[in-house]
N, CA and C atoms as a LAMMPS dump frame, in Angstrom:
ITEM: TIMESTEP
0
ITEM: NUMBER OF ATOMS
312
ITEM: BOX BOUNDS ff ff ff
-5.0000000000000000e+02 5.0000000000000000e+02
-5.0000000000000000e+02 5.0000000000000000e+02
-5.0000000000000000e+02 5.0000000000000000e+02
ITEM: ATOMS id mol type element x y z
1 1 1 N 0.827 -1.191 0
2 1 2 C 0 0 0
3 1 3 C 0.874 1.259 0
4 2 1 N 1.869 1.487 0.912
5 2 2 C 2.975 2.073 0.915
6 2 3 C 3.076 2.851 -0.416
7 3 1 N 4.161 1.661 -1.135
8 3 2 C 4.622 1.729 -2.553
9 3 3 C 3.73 2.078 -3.168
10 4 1 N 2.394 1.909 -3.48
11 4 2 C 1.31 2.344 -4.147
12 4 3 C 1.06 3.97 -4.071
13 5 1 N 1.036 4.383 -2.791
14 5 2 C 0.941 5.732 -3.099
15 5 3 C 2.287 6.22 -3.096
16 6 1 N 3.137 6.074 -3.034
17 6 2 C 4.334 6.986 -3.239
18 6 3 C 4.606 6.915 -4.734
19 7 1 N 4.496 6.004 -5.722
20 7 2 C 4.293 5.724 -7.172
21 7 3 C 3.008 6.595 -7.432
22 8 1 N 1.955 6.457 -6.746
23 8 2 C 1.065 7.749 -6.793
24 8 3 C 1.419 8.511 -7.158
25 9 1 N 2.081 9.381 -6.052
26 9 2 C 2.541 10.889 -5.639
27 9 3 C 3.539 11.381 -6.425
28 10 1 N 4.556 10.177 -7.225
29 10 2 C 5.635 10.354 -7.767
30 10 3 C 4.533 10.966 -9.585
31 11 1 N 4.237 10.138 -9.591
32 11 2 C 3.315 9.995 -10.805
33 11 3 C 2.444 11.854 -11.173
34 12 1 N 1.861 12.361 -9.989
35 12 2 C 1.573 13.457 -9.764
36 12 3 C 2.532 14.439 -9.696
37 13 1 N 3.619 14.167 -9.77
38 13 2 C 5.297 15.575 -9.488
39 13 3 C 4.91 15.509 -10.952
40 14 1 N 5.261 14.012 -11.429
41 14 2 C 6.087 14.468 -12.963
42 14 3 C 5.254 14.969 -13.846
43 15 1 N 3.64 14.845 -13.611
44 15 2 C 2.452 14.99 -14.454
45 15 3 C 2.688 16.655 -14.701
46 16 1 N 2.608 16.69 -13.235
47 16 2 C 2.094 18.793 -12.62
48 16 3 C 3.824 19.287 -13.654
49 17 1 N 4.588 19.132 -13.305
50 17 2 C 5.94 19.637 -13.86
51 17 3 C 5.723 19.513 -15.577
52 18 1 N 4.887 18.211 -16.063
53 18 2 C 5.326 18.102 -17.704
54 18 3 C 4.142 19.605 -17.928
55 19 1 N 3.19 19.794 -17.012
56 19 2 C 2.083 20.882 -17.646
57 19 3 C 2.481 22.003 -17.074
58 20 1 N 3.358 22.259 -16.397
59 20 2 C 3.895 23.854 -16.377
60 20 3 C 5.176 23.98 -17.403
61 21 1 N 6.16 22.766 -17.572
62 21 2 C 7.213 23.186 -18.686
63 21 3 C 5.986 23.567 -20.162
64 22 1 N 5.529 22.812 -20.401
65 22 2 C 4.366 22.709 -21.332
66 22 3 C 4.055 23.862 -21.49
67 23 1 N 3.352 25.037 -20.645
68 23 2 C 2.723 25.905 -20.66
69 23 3 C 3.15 26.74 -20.74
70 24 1 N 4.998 27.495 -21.05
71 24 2 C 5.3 27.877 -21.592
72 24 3 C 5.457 28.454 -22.677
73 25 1 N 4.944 27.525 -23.569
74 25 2 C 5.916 26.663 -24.976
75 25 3 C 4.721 27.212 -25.549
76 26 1 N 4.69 27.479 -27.498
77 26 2 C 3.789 28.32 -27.699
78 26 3 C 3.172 27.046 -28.324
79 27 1 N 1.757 26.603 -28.903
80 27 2 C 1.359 25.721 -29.109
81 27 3 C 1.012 26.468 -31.049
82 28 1 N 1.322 25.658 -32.092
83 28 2 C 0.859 26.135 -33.363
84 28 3 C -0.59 25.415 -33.377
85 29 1 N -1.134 26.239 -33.91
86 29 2 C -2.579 26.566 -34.477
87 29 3 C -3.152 26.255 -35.88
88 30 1 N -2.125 26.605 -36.582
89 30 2 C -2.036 26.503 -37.887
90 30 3 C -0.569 26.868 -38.662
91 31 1 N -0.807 25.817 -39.96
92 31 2 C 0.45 26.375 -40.987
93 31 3 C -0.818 26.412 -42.483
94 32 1 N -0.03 27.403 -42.748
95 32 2 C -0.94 27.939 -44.249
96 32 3 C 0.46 27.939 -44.645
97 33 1 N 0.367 27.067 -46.226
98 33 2 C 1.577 26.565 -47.104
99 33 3 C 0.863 27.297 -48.365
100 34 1 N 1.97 28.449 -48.399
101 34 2 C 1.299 29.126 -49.797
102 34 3 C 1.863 29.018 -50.799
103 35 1 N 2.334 29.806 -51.95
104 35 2 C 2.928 29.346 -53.182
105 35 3 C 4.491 29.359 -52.884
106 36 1 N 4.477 30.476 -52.186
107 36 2 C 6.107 30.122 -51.721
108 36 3 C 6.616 30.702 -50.658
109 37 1 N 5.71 30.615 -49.747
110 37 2 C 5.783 31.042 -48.216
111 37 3 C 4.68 30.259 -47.334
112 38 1 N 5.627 29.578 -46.099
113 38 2 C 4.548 28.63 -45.069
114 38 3 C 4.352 30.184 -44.158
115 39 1 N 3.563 30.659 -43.831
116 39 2 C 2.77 31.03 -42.455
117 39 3 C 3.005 30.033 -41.183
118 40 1 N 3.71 30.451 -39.94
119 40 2 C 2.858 29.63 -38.846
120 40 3 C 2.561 29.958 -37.726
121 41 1 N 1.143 29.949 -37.262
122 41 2 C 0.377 30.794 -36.243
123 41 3 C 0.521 30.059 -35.546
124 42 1 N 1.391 30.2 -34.278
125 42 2 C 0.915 30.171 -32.66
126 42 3 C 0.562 30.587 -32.316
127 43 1 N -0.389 30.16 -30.704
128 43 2 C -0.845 30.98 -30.002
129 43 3 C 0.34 30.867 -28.356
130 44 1 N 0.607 32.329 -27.822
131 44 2 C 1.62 32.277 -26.54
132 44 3 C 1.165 33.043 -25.991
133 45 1 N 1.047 32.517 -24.543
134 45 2 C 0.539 33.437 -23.731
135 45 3 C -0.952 34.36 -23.631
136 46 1 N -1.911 33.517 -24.518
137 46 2 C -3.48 33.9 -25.187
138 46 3 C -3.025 34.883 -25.957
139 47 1 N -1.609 35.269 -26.949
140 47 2 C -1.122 36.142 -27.931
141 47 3 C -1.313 35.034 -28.922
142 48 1 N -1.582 35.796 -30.491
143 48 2 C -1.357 35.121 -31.085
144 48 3 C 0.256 35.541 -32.396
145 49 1 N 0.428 34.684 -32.25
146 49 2 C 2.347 34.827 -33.141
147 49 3 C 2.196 34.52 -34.546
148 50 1 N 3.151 35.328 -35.67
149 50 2 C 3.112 34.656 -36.811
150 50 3 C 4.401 34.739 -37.459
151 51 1 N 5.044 33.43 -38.071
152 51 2 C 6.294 33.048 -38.404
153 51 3 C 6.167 32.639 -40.213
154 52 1 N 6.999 33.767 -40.717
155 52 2 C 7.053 33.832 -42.241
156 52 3 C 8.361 33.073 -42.473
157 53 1 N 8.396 31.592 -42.979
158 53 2 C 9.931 31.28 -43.757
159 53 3 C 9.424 30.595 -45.425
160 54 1 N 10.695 30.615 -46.204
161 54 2 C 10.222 29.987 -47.415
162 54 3 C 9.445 28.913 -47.487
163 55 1 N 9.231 28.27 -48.456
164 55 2 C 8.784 26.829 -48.519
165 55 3 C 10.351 25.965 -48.301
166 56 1 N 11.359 26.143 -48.614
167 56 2 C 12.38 25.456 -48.505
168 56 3 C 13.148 25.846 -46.966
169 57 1 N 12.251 26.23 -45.601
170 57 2 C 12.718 26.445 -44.743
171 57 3 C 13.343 27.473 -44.413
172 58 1 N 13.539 28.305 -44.654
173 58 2 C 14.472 29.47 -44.739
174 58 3 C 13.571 30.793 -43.609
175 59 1 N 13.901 30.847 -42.751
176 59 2 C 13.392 31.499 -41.768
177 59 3 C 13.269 32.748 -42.146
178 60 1 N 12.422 34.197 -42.191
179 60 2 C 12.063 35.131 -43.366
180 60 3 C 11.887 36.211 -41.866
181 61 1 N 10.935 35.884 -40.801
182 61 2 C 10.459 36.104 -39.692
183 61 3 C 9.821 35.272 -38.648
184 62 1 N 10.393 36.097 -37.33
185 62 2 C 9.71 35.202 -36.428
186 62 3 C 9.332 35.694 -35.26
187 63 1 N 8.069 35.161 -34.439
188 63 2 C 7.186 35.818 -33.259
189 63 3 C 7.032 37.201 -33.69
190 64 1 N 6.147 37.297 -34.624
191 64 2 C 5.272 38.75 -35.313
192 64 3 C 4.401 38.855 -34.706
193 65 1 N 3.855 40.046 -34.346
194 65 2 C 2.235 40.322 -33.775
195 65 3 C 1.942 40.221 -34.901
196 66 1 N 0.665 40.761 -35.229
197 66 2 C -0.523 40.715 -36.292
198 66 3 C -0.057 42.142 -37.051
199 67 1 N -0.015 43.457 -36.692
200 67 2 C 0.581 44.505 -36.27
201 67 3 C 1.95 44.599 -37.668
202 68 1 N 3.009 43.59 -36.871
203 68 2 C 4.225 43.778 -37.501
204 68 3 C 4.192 42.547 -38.878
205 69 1 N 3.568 41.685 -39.063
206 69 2 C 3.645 40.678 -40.09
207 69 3 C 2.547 42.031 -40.783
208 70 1 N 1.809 42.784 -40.778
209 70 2 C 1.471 43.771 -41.801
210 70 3 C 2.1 44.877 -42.312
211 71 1 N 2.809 45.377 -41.346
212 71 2 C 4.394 46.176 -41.78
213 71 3 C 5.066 45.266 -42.288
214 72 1 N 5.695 43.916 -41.921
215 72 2 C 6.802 43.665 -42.841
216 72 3 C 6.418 43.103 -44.058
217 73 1 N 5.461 42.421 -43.795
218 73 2 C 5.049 41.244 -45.448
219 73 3 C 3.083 41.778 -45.435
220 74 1 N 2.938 42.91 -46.04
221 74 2 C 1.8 43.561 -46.204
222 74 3 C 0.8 42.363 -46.99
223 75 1 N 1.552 42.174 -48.276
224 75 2 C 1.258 40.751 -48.791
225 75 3 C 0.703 39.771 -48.577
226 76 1 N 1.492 39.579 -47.865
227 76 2 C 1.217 38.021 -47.086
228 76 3 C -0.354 37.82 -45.809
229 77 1 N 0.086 39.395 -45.234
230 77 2 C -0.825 39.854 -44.15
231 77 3 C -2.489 39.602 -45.535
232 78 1 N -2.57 40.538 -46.39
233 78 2 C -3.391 40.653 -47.205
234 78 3 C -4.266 39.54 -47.588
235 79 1 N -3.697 38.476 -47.921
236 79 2 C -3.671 37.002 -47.716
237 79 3 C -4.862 35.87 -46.633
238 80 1 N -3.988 36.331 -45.787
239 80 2 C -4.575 35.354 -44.428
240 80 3 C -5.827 36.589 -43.911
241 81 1 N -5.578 37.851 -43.916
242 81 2 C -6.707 38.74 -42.81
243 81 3 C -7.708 37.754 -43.374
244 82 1 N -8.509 37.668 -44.384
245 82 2 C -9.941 37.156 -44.111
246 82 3 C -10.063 35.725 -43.213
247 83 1 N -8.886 35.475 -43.092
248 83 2 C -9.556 34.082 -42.48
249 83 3 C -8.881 34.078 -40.563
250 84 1 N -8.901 35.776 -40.31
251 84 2 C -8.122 35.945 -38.548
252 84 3 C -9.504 35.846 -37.647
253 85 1 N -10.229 35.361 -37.009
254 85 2 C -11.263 35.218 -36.193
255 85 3 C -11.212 36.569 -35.559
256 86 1 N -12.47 37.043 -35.016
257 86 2 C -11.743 38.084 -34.487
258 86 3 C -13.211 38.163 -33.651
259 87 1 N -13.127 38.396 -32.112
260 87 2 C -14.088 37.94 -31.021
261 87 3 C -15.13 38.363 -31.413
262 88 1 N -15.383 39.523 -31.949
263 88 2 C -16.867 40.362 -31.819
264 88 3 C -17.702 39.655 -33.344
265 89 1 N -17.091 39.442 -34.136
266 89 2 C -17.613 38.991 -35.321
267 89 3 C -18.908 37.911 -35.036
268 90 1 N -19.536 38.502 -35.415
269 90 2 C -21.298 37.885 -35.804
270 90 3 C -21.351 36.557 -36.389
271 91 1 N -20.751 36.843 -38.197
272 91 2 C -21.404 36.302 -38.961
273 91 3 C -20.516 34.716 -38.823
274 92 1 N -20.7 33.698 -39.654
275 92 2 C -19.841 32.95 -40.099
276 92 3 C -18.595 32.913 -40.694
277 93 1 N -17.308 32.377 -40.173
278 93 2 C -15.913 32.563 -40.4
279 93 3 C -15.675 31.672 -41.636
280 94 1 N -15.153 32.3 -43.177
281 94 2 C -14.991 31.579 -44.375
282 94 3 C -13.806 32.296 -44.875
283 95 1 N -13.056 31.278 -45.548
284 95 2 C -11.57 31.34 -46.069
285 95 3 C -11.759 31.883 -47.459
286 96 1 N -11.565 32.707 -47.784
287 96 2 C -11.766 33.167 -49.491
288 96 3 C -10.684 33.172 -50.177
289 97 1 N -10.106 32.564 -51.297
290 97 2 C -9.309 32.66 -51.744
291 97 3 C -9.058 33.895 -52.515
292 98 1 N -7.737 33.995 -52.68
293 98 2 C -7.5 35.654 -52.728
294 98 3 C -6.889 35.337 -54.651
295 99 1 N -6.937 34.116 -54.956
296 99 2 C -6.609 33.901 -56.554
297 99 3 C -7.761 33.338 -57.192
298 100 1 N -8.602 34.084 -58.612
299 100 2 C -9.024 33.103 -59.253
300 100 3 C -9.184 31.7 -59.275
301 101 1 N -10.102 31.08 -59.249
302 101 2 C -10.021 29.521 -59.639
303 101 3 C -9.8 29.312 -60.946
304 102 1 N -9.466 28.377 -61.898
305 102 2 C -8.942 28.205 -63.177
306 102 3 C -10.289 27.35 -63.674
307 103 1 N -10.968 27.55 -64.954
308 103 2 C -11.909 27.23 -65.381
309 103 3 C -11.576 26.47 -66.714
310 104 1 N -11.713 25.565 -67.007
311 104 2 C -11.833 24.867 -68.503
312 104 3 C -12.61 24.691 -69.19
């Protein structure tokens, strides 16, 4: 019985410790893979972050507010705004593509 709860208790350190290192750490949300730039939105700290590198990895920017990924890559910002949730919004949240579809 002993051994039982001290394997308990042990069991409870390492649990509580893996969810505060954890809670740090920013969790991604999403990657939007575009023609030649991945997007990737975390959320840290109930902030949300956005990380511009090539498609071939190449790190471009990183931990942007919303703010500064529209100063640096206006573009890119231009892009994703329709699809940023944003609390007060009413209607239904839809992704619009910002290119023609190709018709045959």
């Amino acid at each position: 019985m002993r051994y039982s709860f001290a394997t308990f208790l042990a069991l409870i350190v390492v649990l509580s410790s893996a969810t505060e290192i954890g809670a740090g750490q920013p969790s991604t949300i999403a990657r939007l893979l575009l023609r030649d730039r991945v997007i990737t939105i975390t959320s840290a700290q109930n902030k949300l972050r956005y990380s511009v590198e090539t498609r071939d990895g190449q790190v471009l920017a990183d931990d942007l507010t919303e703010a500064q990924l529209e100063a640096r890559h206006p573009e890119l910002y231009q892009q994703i705004r329709p699809a940023i949730a944003q609390p007060q919004a009413v209607e239904p949240l839809w992704m619009i593509a910002p290119v023609p579809l190709e018709t045959k």
